[in-house]
Backbone bond lengths (Angstrom), bond angles and torsions (degrees), N, CA, C in turn:
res aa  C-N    CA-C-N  psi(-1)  N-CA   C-N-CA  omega(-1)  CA-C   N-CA-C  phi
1 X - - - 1.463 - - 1.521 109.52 -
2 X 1.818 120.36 122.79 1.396 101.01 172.44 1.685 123.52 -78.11
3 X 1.054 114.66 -177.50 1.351 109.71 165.14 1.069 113.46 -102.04
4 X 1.474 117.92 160.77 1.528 117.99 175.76 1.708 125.58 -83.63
5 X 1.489 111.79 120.33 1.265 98.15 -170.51 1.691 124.49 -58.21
6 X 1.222 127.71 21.86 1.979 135.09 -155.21 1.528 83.97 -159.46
7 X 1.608 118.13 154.11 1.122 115.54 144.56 1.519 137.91 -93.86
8 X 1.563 101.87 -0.05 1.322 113.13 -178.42 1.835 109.49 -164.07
9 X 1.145 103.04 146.75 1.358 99.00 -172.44 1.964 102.61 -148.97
10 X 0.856 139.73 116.45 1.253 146.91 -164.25 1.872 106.61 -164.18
11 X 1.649 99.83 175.23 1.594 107.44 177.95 1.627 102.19 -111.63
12 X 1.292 96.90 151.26 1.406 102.75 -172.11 1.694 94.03 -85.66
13 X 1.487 109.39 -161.00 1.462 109.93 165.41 1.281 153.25 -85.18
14 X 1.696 95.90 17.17 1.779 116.13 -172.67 1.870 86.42 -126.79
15 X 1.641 113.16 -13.27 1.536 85.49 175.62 0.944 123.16 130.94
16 X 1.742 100.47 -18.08 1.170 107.51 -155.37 1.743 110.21 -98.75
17 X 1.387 130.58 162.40 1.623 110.65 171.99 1.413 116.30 -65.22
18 X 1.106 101.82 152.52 1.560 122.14 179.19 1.691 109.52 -101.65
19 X 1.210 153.91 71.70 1.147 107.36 148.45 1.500 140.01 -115.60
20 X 1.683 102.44 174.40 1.478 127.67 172.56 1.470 118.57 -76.19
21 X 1.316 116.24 109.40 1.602 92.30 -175.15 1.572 89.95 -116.79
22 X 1.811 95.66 -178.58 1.806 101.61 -152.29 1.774 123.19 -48.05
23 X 1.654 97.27 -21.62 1.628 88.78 178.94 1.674 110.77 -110.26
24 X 1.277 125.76 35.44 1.032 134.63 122.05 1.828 93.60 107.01
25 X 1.291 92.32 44.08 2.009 101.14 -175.20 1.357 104.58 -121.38
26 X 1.416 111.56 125.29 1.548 126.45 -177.71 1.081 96.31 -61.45
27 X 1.907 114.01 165.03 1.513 108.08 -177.61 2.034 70.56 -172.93
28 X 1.693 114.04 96.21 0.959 120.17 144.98 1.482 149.65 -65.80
29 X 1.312 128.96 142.24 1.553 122.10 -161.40 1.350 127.39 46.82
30 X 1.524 92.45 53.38 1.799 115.56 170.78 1.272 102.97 -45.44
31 X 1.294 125.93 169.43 1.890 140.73 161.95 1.489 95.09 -144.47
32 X 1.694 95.65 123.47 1.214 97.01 162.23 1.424 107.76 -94.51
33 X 1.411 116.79 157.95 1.662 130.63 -171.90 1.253 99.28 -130.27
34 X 1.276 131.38 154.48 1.467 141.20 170.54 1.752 107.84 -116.52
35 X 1.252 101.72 126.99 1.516 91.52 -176.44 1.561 113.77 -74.82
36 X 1.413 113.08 -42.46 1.271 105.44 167.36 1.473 124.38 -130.94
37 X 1.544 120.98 95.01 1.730 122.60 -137.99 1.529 83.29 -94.31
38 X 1.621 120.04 -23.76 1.974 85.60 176.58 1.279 113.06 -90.42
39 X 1.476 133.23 -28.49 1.173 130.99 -151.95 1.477 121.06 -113.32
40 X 1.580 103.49 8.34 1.697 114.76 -169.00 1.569 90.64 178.65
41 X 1.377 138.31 81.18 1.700 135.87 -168.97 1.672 77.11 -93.20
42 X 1.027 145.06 -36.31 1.482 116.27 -145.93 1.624 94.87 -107.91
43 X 1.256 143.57 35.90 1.074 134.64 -128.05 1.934 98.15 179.82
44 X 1.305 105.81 90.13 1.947 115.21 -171.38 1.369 120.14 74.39
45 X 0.869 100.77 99.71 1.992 109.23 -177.99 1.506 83.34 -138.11
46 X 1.597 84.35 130.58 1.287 90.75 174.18 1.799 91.12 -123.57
47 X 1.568 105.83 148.54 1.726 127.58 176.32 1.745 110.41 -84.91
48 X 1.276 118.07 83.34 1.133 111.16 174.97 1.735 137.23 -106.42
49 X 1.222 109.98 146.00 1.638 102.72 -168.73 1.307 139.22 -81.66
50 X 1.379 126.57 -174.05 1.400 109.54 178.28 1.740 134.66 -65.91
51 X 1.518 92.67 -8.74 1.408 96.98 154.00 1.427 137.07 -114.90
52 X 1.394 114.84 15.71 1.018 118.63 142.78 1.929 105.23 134.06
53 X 1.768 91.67 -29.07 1.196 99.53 -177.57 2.299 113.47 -78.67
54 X 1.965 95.98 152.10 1.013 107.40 -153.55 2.096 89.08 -70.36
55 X 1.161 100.71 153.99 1.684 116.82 -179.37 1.593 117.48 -98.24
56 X 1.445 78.21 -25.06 1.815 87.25 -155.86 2.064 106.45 -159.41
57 X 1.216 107.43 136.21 1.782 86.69 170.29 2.053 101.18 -119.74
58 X 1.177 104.28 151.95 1.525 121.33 -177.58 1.559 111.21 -104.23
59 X 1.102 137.19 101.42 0.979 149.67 -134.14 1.920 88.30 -99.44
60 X 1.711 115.78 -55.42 1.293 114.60 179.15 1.749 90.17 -158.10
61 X 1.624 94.66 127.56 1.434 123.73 -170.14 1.711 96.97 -61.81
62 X 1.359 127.80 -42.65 1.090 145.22 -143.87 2.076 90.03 -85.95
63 X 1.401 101.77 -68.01 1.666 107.30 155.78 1.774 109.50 -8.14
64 X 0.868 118.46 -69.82 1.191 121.28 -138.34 2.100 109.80 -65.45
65 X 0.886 110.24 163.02 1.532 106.18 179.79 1.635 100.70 -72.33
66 X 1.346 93.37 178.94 1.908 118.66 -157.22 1.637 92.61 -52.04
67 X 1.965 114.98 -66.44 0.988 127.95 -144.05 1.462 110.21 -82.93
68 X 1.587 111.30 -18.86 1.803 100.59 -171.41 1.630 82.98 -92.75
69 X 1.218 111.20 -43.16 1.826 100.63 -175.14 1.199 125.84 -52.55
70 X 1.387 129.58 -42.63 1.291 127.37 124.25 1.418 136.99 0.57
71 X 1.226 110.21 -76.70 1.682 114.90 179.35 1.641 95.89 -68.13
72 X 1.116 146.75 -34.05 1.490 139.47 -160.07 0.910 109.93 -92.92
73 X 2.042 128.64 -19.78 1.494 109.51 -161.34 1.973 82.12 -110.04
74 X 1.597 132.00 -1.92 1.456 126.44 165.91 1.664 105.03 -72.87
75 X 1.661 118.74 -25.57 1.235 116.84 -171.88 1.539 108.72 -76.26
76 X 1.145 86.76 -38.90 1.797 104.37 -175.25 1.718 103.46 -48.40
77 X 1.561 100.45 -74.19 1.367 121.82 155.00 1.730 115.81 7.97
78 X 1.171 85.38 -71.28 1.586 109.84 -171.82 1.700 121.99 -56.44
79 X 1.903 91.41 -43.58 1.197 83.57 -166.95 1.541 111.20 -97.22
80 X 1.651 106.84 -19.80 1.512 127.59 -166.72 2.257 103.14 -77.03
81 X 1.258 127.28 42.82 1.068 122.66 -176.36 1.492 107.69 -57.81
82 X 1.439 115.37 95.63 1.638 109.03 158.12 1.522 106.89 -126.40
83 X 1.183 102.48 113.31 1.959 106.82 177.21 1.386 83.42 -75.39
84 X 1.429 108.55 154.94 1.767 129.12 178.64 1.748 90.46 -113.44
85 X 1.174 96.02 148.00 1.733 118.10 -172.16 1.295 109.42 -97.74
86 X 1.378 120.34 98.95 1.454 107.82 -172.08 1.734 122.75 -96.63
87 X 1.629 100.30 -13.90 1.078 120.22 158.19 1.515 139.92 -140.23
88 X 1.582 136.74 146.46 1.143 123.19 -164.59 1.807 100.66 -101.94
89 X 0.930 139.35 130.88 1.403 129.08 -173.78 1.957 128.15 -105.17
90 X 1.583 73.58 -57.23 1.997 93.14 148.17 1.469 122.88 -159.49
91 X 1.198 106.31 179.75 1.654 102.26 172.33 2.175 87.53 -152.48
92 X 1.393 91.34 155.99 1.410 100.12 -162.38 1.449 104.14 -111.77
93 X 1.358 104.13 21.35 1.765 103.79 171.38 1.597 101.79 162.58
94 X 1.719 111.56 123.68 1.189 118.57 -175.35 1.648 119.12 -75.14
95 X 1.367 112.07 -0.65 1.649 126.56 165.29 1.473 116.33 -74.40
96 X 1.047 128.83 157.60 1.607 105.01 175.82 1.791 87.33 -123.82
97 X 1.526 114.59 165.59 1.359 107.47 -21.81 1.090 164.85 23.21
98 X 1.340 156.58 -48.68 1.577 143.89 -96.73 1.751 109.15 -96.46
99 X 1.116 97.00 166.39 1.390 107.28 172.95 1.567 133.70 -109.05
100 X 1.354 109.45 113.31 1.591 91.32 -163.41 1.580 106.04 -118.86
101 X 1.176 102.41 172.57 1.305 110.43 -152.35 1.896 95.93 -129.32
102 X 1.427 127.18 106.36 1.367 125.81 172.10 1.099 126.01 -114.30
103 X 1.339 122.26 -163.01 1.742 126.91 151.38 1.496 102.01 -135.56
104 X 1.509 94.55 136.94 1.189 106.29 -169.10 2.215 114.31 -111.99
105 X 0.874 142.30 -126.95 1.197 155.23 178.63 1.151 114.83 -116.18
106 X 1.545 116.96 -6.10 1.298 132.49 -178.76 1.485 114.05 -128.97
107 X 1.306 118.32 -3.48 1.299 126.67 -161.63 1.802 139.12 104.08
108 X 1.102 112.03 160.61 1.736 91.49 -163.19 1.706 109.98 -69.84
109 X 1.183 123.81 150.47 1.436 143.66 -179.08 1.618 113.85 -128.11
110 X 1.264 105.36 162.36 1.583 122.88 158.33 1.368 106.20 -108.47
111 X 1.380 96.29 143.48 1.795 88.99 161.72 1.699 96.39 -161.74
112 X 1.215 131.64 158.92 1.366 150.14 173.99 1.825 111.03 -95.45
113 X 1.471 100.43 95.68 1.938 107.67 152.76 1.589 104.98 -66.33
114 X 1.313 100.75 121.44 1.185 118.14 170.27 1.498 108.70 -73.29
115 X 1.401 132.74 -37.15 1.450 136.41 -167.97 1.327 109.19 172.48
116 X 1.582 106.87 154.71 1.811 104.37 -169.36 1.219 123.84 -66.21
117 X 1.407 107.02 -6.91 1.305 108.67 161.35 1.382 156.74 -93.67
118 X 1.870 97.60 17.67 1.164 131.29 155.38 1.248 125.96 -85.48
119 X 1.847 113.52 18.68 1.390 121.08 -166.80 2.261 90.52 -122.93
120 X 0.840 126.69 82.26 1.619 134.30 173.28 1.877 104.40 -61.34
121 X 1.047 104.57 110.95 1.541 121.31 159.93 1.193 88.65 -98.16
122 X 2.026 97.57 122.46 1.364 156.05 132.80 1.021 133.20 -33.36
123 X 1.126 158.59 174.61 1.583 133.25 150.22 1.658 97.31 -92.20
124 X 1.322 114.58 -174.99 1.121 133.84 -168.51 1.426 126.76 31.20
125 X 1.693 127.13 44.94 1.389 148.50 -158.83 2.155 115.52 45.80
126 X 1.582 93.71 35.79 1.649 104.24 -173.37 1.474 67.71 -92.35
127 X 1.850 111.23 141.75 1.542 127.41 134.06 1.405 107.65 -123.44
128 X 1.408 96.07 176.24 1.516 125.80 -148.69 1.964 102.50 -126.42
129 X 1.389 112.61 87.98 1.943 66.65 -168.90 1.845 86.91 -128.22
130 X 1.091 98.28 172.13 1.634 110.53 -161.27 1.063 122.05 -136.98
131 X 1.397 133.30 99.53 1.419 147.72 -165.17 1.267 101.93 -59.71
132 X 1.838 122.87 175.48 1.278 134.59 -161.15 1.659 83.90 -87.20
133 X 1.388 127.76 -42.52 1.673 107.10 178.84 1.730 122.72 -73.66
134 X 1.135 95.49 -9.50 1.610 93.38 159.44 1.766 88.27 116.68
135 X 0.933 128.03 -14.37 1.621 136.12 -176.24 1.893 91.33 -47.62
136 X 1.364 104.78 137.78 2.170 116.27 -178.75 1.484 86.98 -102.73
137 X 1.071 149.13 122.54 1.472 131.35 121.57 1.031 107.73 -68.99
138 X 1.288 120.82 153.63 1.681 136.29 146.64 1.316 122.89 -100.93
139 X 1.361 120.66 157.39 1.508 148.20 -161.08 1.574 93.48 -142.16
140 X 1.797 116.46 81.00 1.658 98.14 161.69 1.264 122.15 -34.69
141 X 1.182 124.74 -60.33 1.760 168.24 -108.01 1.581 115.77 -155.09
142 X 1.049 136.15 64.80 1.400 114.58 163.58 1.298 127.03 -83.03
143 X 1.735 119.40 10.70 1.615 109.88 168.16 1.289 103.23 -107.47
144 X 1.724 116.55 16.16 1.610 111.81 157.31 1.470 116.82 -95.69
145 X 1.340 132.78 -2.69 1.341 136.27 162.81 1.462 116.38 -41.45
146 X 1.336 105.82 145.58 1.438 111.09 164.31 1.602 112.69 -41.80
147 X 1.053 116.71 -167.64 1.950 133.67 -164.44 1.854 78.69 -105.29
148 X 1.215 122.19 -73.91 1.671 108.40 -150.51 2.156 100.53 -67.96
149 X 1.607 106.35 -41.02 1.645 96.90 159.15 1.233 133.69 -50.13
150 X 1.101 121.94 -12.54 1.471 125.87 171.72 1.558 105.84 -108.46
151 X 1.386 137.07 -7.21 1.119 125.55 -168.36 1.713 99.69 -96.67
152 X 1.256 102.73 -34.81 1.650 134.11 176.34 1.591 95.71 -54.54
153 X 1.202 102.69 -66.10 1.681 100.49 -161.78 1.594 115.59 -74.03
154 X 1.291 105.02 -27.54 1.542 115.63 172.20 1.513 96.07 -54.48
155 X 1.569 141.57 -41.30 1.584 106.28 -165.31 1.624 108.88 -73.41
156 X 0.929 124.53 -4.85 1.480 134.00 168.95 1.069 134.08 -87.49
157 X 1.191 130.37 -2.84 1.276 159.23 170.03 1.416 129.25 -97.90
């Protein structure tokens, strides 16, 4: 059985994380960080404070009991916004600029690729791609896309 690196970890009453670390000193408006959120998410989170320094290290997110894992993977949640692209629908010019138009996990959107190099290959056909406001979708899978989403995304690629 490991031990837990904090002795307590909860939200105070505005929301914010609480934690307890081993010698028993509050440390309000924790941030959890992921050391590596594309390539290992369940795997180094580190608990860090309002000034920046780390509180606590997480060895495996998954490790952890019901209730702190809980509060860390809604925080995560919160801060980690990537809608996944499940479909490509159009794009209004194969130059970039362009503007394309999808459906996402949340519903269909517009958004503007600034250049192909706001599109990150993943390993195992996962991309990464990143609108002009800074918004990540993800693509677990791009050889599970439809025929015209993959025909679409191939000129960018």
């Amino acid at each position: 059985m490991s031990t837990l690196p904090f002795r307590d970890l909860h939200l105070d009453a505005h929301g914010r994380l609480v934690l307890i670390d081993l010698n028993g000193t509050a440390h309000e408006s924790v941030t959890p960080v992921r050391a590596h959120p594309l390539s290992a998410p369940d795997e180094g989170l580190s608990l860090v404070g309002v000034h920046g320094h780390e509180l606590a290290w997480v060895d495996r997110l998954s490790a952890l009991p019901d209730g702190p894992r809980g509060l860390l993977e809604a925080e995560l949640a919160a801060r980690e916004f990537h809608p996944t692209l499940k479909r490509l629908i159009s794009v209004n010019t194969f130059a970039t600029p362009s503007t394309w138009r999808i459906e996402t996990d949340r519903g269909e959107i517009d958004f503007v690729l600034k250049s192909e190099e706001d599109i990150r290959r993943l390993d195992e056909g996962r991309l990464l791609i990143t609108s002009t406001h800074g918004v990540q979708l993800q693509v677990p899978d791009r050889w599970v896309l439809d025929k015209q989403s993959k025909r679409l995304l191939e000129r960018f690629l």
